[in-house]
KEBAKE-983662 format. One line per field, with one value per residue (C-alpha): x, y, z; residue number from 1. Coordinates in nm, 2 decimals, always signed. Layout:
# KEBAKE-983662
xx	(X;...)
yy	(Y;...)
zz	(Z;...)
gunu	(NUM;...)
This chain:
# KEBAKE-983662
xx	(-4.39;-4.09;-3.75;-3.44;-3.14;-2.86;-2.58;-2.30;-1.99;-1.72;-1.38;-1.15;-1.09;-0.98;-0.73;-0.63;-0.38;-0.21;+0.13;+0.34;+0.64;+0.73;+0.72;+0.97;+0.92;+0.79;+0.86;+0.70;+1.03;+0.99;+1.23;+1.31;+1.54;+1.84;+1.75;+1.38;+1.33;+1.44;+1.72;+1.88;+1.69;+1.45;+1.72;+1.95;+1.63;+1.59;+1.97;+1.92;+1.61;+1.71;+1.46;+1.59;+1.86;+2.19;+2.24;+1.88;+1.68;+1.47;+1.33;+1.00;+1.17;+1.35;+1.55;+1.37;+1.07;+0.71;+0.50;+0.17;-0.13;-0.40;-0.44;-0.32;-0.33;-0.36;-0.26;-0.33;-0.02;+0.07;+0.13;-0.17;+0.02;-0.20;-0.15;-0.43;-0.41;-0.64;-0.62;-0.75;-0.93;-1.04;-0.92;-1.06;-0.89;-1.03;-0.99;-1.05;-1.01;-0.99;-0.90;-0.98;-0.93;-1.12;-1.08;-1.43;-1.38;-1.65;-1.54;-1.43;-1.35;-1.00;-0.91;-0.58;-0.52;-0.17;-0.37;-0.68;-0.60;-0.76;-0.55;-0.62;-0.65;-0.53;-0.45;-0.59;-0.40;-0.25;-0.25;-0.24;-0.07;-0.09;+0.00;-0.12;+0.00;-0.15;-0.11;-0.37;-0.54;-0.85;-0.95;-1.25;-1.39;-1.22;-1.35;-1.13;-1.33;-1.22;-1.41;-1.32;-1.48;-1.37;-1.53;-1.58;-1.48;-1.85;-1.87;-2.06;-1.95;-1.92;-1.82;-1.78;-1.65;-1.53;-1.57;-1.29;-1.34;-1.09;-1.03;-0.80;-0.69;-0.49;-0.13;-0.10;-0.23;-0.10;-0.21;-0.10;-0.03;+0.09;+0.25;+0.30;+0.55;+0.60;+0.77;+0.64;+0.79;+0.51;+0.59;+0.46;+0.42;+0.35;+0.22;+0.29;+0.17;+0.19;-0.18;-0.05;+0.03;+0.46;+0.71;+0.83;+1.12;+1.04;+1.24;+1.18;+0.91;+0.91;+0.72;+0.67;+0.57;+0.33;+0.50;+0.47;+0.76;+1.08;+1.12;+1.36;+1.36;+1.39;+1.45;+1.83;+2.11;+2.46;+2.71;+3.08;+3.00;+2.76;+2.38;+2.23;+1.86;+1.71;+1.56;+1.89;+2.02;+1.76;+1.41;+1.20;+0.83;+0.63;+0.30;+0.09;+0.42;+0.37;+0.68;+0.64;+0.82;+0.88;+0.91;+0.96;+0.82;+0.96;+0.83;+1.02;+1.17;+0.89;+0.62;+0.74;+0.78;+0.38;+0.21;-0.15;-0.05;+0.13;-0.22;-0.41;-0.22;-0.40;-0.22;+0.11;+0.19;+0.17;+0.34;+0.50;+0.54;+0.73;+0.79;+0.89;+0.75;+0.81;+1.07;+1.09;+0.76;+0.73;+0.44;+0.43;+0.13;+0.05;-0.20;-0.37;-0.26;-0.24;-0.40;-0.39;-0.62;-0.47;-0.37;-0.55;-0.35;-0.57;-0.47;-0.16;+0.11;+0.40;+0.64;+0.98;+1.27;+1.57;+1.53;+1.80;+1.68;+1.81;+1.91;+2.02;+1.81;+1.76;+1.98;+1.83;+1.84;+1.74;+1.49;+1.39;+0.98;+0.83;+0.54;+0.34;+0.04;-0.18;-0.40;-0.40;-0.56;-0.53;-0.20;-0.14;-0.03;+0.08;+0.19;+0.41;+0.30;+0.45;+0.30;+0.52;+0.37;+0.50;+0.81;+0.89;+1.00;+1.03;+1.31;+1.27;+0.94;+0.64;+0.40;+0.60;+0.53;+0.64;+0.53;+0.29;+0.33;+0.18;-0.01;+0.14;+0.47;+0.68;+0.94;+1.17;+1.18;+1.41;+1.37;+1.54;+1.33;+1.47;+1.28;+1.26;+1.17;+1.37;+1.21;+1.07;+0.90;+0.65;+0.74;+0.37;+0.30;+0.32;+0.08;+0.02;-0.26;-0.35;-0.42;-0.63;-0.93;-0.83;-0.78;-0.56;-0.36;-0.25;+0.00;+0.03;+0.25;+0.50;+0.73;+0.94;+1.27;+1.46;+1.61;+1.88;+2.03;+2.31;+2.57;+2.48;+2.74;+2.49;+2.64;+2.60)
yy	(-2.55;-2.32;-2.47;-2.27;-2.27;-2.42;-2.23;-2.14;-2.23;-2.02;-2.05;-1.86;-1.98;-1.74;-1.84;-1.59;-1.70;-1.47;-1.42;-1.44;-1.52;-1.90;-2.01;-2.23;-2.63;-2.76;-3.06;-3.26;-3.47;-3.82;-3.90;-4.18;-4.29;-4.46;-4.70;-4.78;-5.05;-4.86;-4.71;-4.46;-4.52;-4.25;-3.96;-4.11;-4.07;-3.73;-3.69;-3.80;-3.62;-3.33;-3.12;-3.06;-2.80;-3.00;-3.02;-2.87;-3.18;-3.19;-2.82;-2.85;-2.58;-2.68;-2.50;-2.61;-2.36;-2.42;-2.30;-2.16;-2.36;-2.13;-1.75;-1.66;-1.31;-0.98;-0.70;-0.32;-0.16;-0.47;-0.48;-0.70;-0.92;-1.17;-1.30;-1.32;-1.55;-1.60;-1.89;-1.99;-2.32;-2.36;-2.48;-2.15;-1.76;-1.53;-1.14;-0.83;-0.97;-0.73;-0.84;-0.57;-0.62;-0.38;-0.42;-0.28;-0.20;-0.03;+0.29;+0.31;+0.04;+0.09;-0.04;-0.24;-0.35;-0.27;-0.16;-0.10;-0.18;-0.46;-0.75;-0.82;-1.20;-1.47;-1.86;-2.16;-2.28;-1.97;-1.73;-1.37;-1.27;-0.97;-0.95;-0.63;-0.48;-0.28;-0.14;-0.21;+0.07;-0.02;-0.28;-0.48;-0.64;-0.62;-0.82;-0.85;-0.83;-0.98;-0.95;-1.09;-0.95;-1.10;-1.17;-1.51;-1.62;-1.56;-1.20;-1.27;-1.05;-1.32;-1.15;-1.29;-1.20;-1.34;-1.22;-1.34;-1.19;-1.11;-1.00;-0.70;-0.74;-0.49;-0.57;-0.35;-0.20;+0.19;+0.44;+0.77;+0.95;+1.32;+1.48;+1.84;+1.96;+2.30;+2.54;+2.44;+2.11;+1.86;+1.45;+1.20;+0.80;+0.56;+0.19;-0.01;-0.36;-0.68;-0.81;-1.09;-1.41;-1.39;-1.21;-0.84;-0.64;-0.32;-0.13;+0.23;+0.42;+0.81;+1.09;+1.34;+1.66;+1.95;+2.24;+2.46;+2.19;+2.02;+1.63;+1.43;+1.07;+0.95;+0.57;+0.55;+0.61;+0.70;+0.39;+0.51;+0.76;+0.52;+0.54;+0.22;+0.15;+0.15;-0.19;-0.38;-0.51;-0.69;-0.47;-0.81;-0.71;-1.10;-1.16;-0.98;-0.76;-0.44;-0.15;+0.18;+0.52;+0.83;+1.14;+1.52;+1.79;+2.14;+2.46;+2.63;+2.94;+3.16;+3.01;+2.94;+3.38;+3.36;+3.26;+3.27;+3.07;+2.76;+2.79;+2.70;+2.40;+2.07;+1.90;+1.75;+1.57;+1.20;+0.84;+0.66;+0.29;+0.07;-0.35;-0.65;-1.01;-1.37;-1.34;-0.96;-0.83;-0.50;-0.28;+0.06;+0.24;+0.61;+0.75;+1.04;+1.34;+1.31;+1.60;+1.67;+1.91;+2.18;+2.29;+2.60;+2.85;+3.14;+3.47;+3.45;+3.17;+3.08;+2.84;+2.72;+2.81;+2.69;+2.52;+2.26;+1.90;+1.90;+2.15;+2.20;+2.22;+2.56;+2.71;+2.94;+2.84;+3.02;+2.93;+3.15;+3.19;+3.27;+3.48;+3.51;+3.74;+3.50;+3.72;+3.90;+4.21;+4.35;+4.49;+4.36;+4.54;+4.28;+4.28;+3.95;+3.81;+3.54;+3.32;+3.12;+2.77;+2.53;+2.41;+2.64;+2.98;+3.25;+3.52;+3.95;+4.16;+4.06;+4.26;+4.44;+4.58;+4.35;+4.65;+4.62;+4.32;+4.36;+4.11;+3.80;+3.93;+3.75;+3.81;+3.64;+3.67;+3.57;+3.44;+3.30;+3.07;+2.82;+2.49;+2.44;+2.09;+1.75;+1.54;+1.60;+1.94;+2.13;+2.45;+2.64;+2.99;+3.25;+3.51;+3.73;+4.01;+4.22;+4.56;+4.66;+4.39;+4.31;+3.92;+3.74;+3.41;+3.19;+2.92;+2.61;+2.28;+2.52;+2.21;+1.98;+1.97;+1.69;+1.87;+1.71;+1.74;+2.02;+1.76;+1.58;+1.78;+1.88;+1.85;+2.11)
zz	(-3.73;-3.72;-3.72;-3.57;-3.84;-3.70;-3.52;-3.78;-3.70;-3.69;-3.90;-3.60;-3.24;-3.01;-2.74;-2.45;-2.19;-1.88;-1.88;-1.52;-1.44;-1.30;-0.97;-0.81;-0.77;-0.46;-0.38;-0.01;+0.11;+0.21;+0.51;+0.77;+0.99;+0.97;+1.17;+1.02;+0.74;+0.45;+0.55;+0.35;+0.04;+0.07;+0.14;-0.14;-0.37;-0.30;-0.34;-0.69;-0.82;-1.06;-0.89;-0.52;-0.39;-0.36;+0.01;+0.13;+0.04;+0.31;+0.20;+0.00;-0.23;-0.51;-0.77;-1.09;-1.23;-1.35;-1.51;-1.39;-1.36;-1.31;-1.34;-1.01;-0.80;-0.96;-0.74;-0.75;-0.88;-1.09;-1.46;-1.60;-1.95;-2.16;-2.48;-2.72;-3.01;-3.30;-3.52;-3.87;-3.82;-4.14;-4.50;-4.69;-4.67;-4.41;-4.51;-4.25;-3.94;-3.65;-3.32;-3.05;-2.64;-2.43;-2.02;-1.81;-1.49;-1.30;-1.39;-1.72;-2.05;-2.18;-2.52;-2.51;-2.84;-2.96;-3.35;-3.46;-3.81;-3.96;-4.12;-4.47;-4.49;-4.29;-4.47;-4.31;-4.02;-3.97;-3.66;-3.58;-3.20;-3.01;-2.62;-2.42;-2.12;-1.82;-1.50;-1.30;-1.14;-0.97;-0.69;-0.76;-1.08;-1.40;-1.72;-2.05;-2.34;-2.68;-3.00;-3.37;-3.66;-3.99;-4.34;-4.52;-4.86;-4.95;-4.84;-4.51;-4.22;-3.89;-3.51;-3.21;-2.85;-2.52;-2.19;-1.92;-1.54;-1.29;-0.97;-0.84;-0.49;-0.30;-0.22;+0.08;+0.39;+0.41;+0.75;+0.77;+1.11;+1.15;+1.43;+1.43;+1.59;+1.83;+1.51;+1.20;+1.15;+1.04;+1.10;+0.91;+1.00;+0.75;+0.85;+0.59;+0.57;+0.34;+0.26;+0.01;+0.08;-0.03;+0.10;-0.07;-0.19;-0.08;-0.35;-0.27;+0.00;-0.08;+0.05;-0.24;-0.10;-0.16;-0.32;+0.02;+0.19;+0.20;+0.32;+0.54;+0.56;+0.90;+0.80;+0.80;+1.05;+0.99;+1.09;+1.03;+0.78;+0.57;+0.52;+0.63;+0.67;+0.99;+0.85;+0.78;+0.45;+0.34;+0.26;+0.28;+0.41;+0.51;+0.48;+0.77;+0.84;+0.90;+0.88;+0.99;+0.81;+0.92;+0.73;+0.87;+0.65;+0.68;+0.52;+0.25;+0.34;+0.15;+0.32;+0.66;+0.70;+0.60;+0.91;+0.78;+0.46;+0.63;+0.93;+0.67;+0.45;+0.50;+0.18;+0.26;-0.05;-0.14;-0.06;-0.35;-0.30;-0.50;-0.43;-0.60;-0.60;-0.67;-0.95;-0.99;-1.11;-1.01;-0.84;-0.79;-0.62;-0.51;-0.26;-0.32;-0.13;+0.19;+0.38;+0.78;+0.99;+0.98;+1.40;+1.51;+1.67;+1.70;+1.66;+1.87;+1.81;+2.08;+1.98;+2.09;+1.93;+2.15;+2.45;+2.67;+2.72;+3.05;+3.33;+3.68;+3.97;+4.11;+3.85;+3.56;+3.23;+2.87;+2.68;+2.28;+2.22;+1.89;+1.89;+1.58;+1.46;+1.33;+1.20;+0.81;+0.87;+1.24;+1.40;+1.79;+2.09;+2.31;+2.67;+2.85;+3.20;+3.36;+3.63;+3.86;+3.94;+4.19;+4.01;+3.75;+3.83;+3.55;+3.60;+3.46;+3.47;+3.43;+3.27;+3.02;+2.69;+2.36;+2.14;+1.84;+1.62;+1.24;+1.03;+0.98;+1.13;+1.45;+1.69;+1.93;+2.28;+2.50;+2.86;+3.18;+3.42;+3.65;+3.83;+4.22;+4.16;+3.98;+3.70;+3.39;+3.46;+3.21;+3.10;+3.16;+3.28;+2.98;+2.95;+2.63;+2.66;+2.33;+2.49;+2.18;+2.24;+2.62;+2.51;+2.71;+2.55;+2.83;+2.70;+2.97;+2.90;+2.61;+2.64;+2.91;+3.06;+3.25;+3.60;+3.81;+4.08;+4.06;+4.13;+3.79;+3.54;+3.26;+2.92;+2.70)
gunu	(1;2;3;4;5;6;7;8;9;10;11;12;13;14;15;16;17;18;19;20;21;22;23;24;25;26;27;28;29;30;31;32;33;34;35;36;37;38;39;40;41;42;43;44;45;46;47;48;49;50;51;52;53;54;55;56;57;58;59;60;61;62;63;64;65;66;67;68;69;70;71;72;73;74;75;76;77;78;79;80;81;82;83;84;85;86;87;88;89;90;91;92;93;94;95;96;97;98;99;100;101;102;103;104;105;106;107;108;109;110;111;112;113;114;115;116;117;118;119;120;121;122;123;124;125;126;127;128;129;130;131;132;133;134;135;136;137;138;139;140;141;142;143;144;145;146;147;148;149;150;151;152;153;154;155;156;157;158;159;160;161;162;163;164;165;166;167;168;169;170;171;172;173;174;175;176;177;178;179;180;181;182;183;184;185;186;187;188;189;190;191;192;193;194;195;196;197;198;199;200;201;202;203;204;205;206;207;208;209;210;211;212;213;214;215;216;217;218;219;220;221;222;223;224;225;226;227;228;229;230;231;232;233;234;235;236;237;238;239;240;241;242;243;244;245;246;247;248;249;250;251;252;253;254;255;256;257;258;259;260;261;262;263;264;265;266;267;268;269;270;271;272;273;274;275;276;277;278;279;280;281;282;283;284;285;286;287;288;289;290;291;292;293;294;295;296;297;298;299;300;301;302;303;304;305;306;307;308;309;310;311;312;313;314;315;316;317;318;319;320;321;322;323;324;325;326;327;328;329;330;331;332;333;334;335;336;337;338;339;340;341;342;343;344;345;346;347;348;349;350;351;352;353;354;355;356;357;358;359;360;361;362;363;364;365;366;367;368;369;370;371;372;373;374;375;376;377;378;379;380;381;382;383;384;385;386;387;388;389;390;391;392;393;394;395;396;397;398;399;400;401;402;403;404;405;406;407;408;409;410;411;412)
């Protein structure tokens, strides 16, 4: 009969705790009326516990901290901190121990450990510490590994390990919407919501752009010569909230003169995100580049450069096109049409000849229409004929204009 040795035991314990911050006390208050049976003795106990806010009693929050009591949340974009202590349980020395903490996460394994280097002895009832830190990268399952190697007085090589698993949830719900715009002007919205169960400082929402454009946030207004955030004072995002930002992106000079190159751009850069929780832990997180479809113009491009909001009825008014060649290779020979419809009237010649416009190349046009007919009215009728292929371009719905009556004094 074969008999199993028994199960050495071994002289280190390993001990591995998170590290968070506090939380505040809560306390559940226990009132009654004046008028019941105890009278004011309940409210007069809360008065005197050490643990309630003076004068907020009533509040289950209370102004004394404790200490954690389990391992709580872990959120994308959160620094990950746990101490990891090993102690000498035993009455004899221990001599090359090597403590090393490795974190798998269903990508990769990433060694933590602040050394490598193996310590040459440690004396009974003695310890060695080591915290790690990491920002946590990846949703989904994580699993800290911790292994101890060491050697016994007798020369016999021991190792063990410890597996601790963890989830990563994400903080935040982020959508992305683009508008683009009639010139070249691209808009970007931003839905930003709170998936966690506590409220957040919203420290800092950027836009960092591609290397093709410039940015404007559009989240603050000017009150009396001071920048103040659309969403007041306090940048406090609740749980299910959701905030929206807007962002407009502008091409830089060089690229906006290179129609083909700006057609084609799909990346627009990326969102940087950065919130604080409970008692100031920080989280930062980054999307990947954010990329659009890019809007088809064909060969021929109109677009708006000047134009009123509002006009008179029955009284011309000036508006400035942009026409574009599109194209990188073929020269255009383009000729102007414009088509009345029922309440926009276009004023000067139709039919005549813009003249040949190169690769890539644009030029400015300027034009005199006025509207028969009060209300927002579309601007539509504009007809660009290349005399070299005998394609016609027909641009419908170029923009809108507000017409009132003529004894409305429009400002300028």
């Amino acid at each position: 009969m074969e008999v199993n040795p028994p199960k050495q035991e071994h002289l280190l314990a390993l001990k591995v705790m998170r590290l968070t911050k506090p939380t505040l006390f809560t306390n559940i208050p226990v009132t009654c009326e004046e008028k019941d049976l105890p009278g004011d003795l309940f409210n007069q106990l809360m008065r005197d516990d050490p643990s309630t806010v003076n004068g907020a009693e009533i509040l289950m929050l209370g102004e004394m901290l404790t200490l954690p009591q389990n391992f709580g949340n872990i959120f994308l974009g959160e620094t990950f901190s746990s101490y990891i202590s090993v102690h000498n349980d035993s009455n004899q020395v221990v001599k090359d121990i090597l403590v090393k903490a490795d974190l798998q996460t269903s990508s990769q394994r990433l060694n933590l450990s602040a050394s490598n280097a193996a310590v040459a002895e440690l004396k009974p009832d003695c310890c060695i510490d080591d915290v790690i830190h990491h920002e946590v990268k990846e949703i989904g399952t994580h699993i800290l590994v911790c292994a101890v190697s060491y050697t016994t007085q007798g020369g016999e090589k021991m190792y063990f390990r410890k597996f601790f698993k963890f989830q990563v949830l994400k903080p935040l719900d982020v959508k992305t919407k683009f508008y683009n715009a009639e010139t070249d002007e691209v808009f970007l919205e931003a839905q930003i919501q709170n998936i966690t169960t506590s409220p957040m400082f919203m420290e800092k929402v950027s836009l960092e752009p591609s290397l093709m454009y410039n940015v404007t946030e559009l989240n603050s207004v000017d009150q009396a010569g001071e920048c103040v955030s659309t969403f007041g004072s306090r940048a406090y995002l609740q749980p299910m909230d959701t905030r929206q930002y807007l962002y407009c992106l502008k091409p830089k000079k060089e690229f906006a003169e290179k129609a083909g190159i700006i057609k084609g751009v799909t990346v627009i850069g990326k969102l940087d995100i950065v919130w604080k929780t409970n008692l100031g832990e920080r989280g930062r997180l980054q999307t990947s580049q954010l990329q659009r479809m890019a809007p088809g113009y064909g060969d021929v491009r109109l677009s708006l450069e000047a134009i009123p909001d509002t006009v008179n009825l029955e009284e011309p008014f000036h508006i400035t096109c942009k026409i574009t060649n599109c194209s990188s290779e073929r020269t255009m020979d383009l000729v102007l049409d414009m088509c009345n419809t029922s309440s926009i009237h276009w004023c000067g010649i139709s039919g005549r000849q813009l003249g040949k416009l190169h690769p890539s190349s644009s030029l400015c046009l300027a034009l005199t229409l006025l509207s028969s007919v009060q209300g927002l009215q579309s601007v539509s009728g504009l007809r660009l004929t290349d005399t070299f292929l005998k394609r016609t371009y027909e641009y419908d719905d170029i923009a809108q204009v507000c017409v009132v009556s003529s004894a409305i004094k429009v400002e300028s």
